[in-house]
N, C-alpha and C positions, 0 to 999 in steps of 0.2 A: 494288618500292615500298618506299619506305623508312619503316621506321617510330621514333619517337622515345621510347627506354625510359624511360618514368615514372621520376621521381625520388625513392626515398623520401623520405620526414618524417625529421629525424633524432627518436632514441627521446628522450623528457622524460628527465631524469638525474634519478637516485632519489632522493625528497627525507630530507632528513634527518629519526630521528625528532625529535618532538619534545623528549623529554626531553636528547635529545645538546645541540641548543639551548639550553635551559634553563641547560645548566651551561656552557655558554660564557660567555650572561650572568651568570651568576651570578660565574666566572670572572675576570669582567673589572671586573662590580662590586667584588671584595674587592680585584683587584689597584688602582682610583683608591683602596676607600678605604683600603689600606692605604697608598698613595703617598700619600693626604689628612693622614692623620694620623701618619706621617712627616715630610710637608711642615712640617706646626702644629707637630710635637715639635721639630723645628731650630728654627722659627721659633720657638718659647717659652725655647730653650736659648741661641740668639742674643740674644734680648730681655735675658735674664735675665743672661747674660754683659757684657753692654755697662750694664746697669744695676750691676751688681757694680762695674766698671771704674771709673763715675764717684765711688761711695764712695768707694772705696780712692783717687781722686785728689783726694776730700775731709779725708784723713785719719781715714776710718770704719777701728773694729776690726773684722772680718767672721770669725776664728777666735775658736775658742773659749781656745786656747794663748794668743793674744795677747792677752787680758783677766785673765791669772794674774804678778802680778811674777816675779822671782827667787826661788826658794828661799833661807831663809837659810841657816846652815850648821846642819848635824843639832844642833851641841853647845850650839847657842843656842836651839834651836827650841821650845818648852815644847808643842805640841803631840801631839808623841810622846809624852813624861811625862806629857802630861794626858791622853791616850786610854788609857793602863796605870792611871792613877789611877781614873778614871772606871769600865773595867769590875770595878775592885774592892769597889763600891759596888752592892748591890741599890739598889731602887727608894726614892724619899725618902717612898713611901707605903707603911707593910707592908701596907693594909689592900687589897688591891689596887680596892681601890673610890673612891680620893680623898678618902679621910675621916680622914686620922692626919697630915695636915701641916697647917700654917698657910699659908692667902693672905694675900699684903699690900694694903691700902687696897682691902677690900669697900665695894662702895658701896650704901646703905643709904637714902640720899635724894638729890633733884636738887640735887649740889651738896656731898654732903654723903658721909663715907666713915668705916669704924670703922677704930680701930688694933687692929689685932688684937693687940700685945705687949701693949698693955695690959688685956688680958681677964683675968678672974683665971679665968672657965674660958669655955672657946671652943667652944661646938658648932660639927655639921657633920652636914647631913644630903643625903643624894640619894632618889631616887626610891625605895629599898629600906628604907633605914635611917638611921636618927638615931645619931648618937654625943654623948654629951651634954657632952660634954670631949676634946677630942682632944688636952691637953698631956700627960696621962701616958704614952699610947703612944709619942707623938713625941720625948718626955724619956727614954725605954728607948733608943726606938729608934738617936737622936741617940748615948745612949750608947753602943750597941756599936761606930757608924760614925766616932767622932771621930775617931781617929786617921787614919782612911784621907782623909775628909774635909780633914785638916791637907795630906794628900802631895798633896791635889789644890788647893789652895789654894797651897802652893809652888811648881807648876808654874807658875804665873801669872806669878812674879815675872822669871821669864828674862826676857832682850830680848825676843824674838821670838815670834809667835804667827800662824804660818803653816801653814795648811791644805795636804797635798800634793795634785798635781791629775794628772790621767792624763784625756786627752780622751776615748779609749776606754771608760773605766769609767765617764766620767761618762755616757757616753751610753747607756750601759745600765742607770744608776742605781746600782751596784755601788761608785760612791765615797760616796755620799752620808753614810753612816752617820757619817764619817768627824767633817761637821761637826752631823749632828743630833746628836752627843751630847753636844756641848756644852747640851744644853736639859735633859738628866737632871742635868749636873753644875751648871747655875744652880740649879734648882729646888732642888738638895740645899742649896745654900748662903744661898741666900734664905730657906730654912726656917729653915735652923739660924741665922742672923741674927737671923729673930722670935722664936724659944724664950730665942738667950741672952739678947737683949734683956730680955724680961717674967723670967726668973731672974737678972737681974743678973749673967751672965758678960757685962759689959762688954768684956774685951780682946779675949777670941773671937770677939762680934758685931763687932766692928771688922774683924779678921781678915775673918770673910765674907763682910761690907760690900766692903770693900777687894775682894777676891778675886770679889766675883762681879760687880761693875763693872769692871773690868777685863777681865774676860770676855766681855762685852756690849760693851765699847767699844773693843775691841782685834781684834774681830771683824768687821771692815768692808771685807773683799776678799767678798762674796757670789758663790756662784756659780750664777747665773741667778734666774730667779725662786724656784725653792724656796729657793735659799739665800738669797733674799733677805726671804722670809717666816720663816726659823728667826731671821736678823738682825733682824729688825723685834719678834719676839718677846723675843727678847732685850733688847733696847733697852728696852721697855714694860716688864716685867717688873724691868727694874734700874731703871727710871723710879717704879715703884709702892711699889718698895721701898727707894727713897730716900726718897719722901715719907713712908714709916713712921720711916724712921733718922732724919727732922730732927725729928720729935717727940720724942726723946731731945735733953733738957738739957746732959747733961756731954760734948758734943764738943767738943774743941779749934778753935783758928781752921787750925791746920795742917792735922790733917786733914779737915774742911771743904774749905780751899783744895786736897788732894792728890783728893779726890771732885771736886773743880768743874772741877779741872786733864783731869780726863778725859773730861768731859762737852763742855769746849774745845776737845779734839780730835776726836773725835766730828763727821763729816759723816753724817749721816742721808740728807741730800739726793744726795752724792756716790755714796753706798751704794745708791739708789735708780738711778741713774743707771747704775751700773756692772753694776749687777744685770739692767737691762732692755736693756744694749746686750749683754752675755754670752748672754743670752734670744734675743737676735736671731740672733748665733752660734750658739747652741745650734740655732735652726731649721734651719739654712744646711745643718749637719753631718749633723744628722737626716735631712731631708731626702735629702742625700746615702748616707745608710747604708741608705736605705727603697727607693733604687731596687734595691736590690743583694741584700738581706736579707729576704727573704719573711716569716720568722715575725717580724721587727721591722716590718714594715710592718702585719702583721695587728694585734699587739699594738696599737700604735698608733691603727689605726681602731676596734681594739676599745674602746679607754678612752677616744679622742675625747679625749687628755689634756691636747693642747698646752701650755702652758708648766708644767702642772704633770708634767710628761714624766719627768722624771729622779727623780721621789718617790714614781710609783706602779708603773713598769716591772715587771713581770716577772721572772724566774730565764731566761736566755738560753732553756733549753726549754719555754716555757711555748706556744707553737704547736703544737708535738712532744708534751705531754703533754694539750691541748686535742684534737687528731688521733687520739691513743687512746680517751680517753673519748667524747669525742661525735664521730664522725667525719661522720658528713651535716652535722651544722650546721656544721663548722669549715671543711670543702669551704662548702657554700652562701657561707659568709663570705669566704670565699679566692676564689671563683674571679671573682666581681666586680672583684678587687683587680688582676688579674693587668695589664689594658693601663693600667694608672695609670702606673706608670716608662716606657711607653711612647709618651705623648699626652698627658696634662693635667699630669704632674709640672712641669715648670718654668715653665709659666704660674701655675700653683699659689704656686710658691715665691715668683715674683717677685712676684705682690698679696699676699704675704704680707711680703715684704720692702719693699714699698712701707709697707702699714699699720705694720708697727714701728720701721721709718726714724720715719715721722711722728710718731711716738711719742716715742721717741727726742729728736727735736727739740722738741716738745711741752715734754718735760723740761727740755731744756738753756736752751729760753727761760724756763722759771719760774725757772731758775735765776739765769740771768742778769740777770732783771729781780725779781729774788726775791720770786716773786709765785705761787702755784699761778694764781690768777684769770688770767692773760694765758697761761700754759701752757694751761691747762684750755679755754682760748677757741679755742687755736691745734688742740686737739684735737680737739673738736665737728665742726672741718673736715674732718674726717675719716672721717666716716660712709658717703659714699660708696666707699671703701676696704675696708669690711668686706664679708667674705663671705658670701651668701645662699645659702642652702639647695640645691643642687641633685644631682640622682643622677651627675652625669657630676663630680663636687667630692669627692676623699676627703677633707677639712677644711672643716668652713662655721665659721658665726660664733661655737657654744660654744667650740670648739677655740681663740679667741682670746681667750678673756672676760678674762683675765689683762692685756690691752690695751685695755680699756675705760677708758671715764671716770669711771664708778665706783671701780675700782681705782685710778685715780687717786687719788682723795680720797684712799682707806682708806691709802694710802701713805704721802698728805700729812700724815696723823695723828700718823704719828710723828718727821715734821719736826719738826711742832708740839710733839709730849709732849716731844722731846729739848732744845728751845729752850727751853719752861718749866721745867722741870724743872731747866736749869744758872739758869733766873734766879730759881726757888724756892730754890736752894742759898747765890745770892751774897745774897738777903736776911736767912737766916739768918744769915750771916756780916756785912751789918752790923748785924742785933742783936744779936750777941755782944761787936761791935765798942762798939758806942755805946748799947745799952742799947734799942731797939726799932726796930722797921720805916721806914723812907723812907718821906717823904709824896711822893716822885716816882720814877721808876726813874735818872734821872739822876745821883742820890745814887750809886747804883753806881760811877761813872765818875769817874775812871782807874783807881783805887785795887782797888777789886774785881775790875769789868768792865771791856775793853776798849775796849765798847761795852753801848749798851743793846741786846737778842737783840731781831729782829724777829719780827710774828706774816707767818710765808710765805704764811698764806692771801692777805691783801691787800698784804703790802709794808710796812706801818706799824709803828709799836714794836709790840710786844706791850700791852696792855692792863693798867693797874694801879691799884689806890684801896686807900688805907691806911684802914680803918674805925674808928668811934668808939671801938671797945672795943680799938682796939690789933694785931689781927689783917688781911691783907691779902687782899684779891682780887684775883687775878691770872687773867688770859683771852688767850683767841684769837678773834676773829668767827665760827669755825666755817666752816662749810661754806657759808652765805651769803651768806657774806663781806657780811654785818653786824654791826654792834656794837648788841645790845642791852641792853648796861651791866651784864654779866654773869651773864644770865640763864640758870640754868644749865638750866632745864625741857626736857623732852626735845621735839625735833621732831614724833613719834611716839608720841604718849604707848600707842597699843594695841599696840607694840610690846613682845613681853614680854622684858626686861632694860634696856628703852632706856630706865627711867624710872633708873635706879640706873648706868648708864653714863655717865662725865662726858663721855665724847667724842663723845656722844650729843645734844648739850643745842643750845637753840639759840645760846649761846654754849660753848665748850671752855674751863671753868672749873675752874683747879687748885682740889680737894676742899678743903672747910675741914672740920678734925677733927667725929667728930659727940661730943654731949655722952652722958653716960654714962645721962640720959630717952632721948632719941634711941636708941640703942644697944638698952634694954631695951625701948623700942615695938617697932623692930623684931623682936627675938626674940619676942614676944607677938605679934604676927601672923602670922609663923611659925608659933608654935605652936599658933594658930589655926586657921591652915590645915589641920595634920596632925591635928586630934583631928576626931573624925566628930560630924556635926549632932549638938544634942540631939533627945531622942524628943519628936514632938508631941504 
């Protein structure tokens, strides 16, 4: 009998533990997302690439080298002479508190601004201390530095005034110093302008007239936005202190004409322009040294500095000596940072290169339709382009403010001071000419002015009314790009300065001198201020 042997079961096969599982998934998760954001990082590097491509077949500058002319030759360059002159000079205030120099064209009411040369004595107070006179310190002081002052006024005269330029240092901030000191050498020389003025060294205040316009106007290669802000300061500043020098009677028509000559050449708006397309470069480069440069990329997120990048950077070890002193928090800050060059850096770049292209254009239409208003419209469009806050974003929308429309205006301001300012200079000249002011600005024309200078806010001449008593009003619409017959009262009145600031007003009305009441009301409420209640 036959019998048929059972067949085992085969045995179940031993399951895996769990945890082995676990880490397969888990495994297999990091390998998508690291292949996810991979995938995004080509695709942001390709976007960004092909966006690059179309500029440059626009004729965009996208280097930072390519927004620097030629150097000229060393022997012509007054540059170098003037940076040897310059650090031979302390500071134009010994007091180290801003209280031993003279400003030009304080402004005192809406409208309204004192000369300071003609003070026979000139306080100056800050939050610490009053000086009840500051010409005799600055009359020592002046005199120990005249000479050296003189060597730095003849570097001006060379042809050339060419800043040198190294992309690598600029992007570490290490060339900057290079053109901020030109702001120690204006101040010195705007000082000593208002001193010799009120002492009657007429040919020396000429001299520093001469020399520190020239300085401010021959300075219009910026680079990027800080150097577009030390240019803009300079410009104001020779702008305030010419309105002191046309209150001096005994100038000639010549040099008159050699100040106005400089103020003709003079693009403020070109400066602006050049300044914000270098800004753009400068991201481009950045950007590029941040995938690669770990304690530049900390620094970076640390200061959240965007355009003002290259003004407040760091000493190259400033990660490295963060890393010793407080090392948990400089880890904590770093290791966030680490997958940024590797997934969101060039999505980054390119809405960042979108928003200041636009900008950019924004500009070159105010320009060309010489209008801030049709720029500043073209800009607004723009909002959608800004960046918003997010954790997965090493730069949101502070990092751009430098690109706002705000900054826009404040730009625009010094179109405007630069444009009145050459057409406060050709009035004086034809009242030297013919014995008092134009009752139109067309008077200027051909003989003075080329043309009559437009106000950029709207496109229209600049704004003019010869008054009864002989003296002239002369405006821009401001910022509203309204004319309200040049009204100079501040927009703002609870804003504290903006009642004494003319570019502040709701029209931008060049100051008409104040009378020497005027002058001593304000010192009297001044000094009102500073003496304590009486007892009740």
């Amino acid at each position: 009998m036959r019998f048929n042997a059972a067949v085992p079961e085969p045995l179940p096969s031993p399951r895996k533990p769990a945890a082995l599982r676990l880490g397969w998934w888990l495994l297999g998760f990091l390998v998508l997302t690291v292949l996810g954001l991979w995938l995004a990082h080509e695709r942001g590097k390709a976007q960004l690439e092909a966006y690059k491509r179309q500029l440059l077949a626009k004729g965009e500058r996208l280097t930072l080298a390519g927004h620097v002319p030629p150097p000229p030759l060393a022997a012509s360059n007054g540059v170098t002479q003037y940076r040897k002159a310059v650090e031979r000079l302390p500071s134009p205030d010994n007091s180290g508190e801003n209280l031993h120099r003279p400003w030009p064209m304080v402004g005192i009411a809406p409208g309204r601004a004192m000369v300071s040369w003609k003070q026979p004595s000139l306080p100056r107070e800050n939050d610490k201390r009053l000086v009840a006179d500051l010409w005799p310190d600055f009359s020592a002081h002046l005199a120990d530095n005249r000479e050296r002052l003189s060597e730095l006024a003849a570097t001006l005269d060379l042809p050339a005034f060419s800043f040198p330029f190294d992309a690598a240092k600029f992007l570490t901030g290490s060339e900057t110093e290079w053109f901020m000191a030109t702001t120690k050498g204006q101040d010195w020389l705007v000082s000593a302008t208002l001193h010799d003025l009120r002492f009657d060294a007429v040919d020396d205040a000429w001299r520093w007239w001469r020399a520190a316009s020239r300085l401010a106007l021959r300075s219009q290669n910026p680079r990027a936005v800080i150097g577009l802000l030390i240019h803009n300061r300079l410009v104001s500043r020779s702008s305030t202190m010419t309105w002191e020098a046309l209150r001096f009677p005994g100038w000639s028509d010549a040099q008159l004409a050699e100040i106005q000559q400089l103020w003709l050449e003079q693009d403020a708006l070109q400066a602006v322009l050049d300044g914000f397309s270098m800004e753009r470069a400068y991201t481009i480069e950045s950007m590029a040294m941040f995938r690669t440069n770990l304690p530049a990329l900390w620094t970076s997120a640390q200061m959240q500095r965007g355009g003002m990048a290259a003004a407040i950077a760091g000493p190259p070890d400033v990660w490295t000596t963060a890393l010793r002193d407080a090392p948990l928090d400089t880890l904590r800050d770093t290791l966030p940072l680490l997958p940024w060059p590797f997934w969101t850096s060039y999505s980054e770049e390119r809405a960042a290169l979108k928003l200041q292209t636009g900008m950019v254009n924004a500009w070159q239409t105010a320009k060309t339709v010489g209008s801030l208003q049709r720029g500043l419209a073209e800009a607004h469009t723009l909002t959608p382009l800004r960046p918003s806050k997010s954790f997965w974003q090493l730069f949101d929308d502070d990092a751009f403010e430098v690109w706002s429309t705000a900054k826009m205006v404040r730009n625009a301001t010094i179109v405007v001071q630069a444009r009145l300012t050459l057409t406060a200079i050709a009035l004086h000249r034809h009242r030297l000419k013919h014995g008092g002011f134009p009752t139109e600005l067309s008077a200027l024309v051909p003989t003075i002015l080329p043309a009559v200078p437009r106000d950029f806010m709207d496109g229209q001449p600049l704004r003019y009314r010869l008054e009864a008593d002989g003296q002239f009003r002369l405006w821009s619409v401001g910022e509203d790009f309204k004319d309200d017959g040049a009204d100079a009262t501040p927009v703002d009145p609870s804003k504290a300065g903006d009642s004494v600031n003319w570019l502040k007003g709701r029209d931008w009305v060049w100051p008409l001198p104040a009378t020497e009441a005027e002058v001593a009301a304000y010192h009297a409420a001044r000094a009102a201020r500073r003496s304590p209640p009486p007892d009740p």
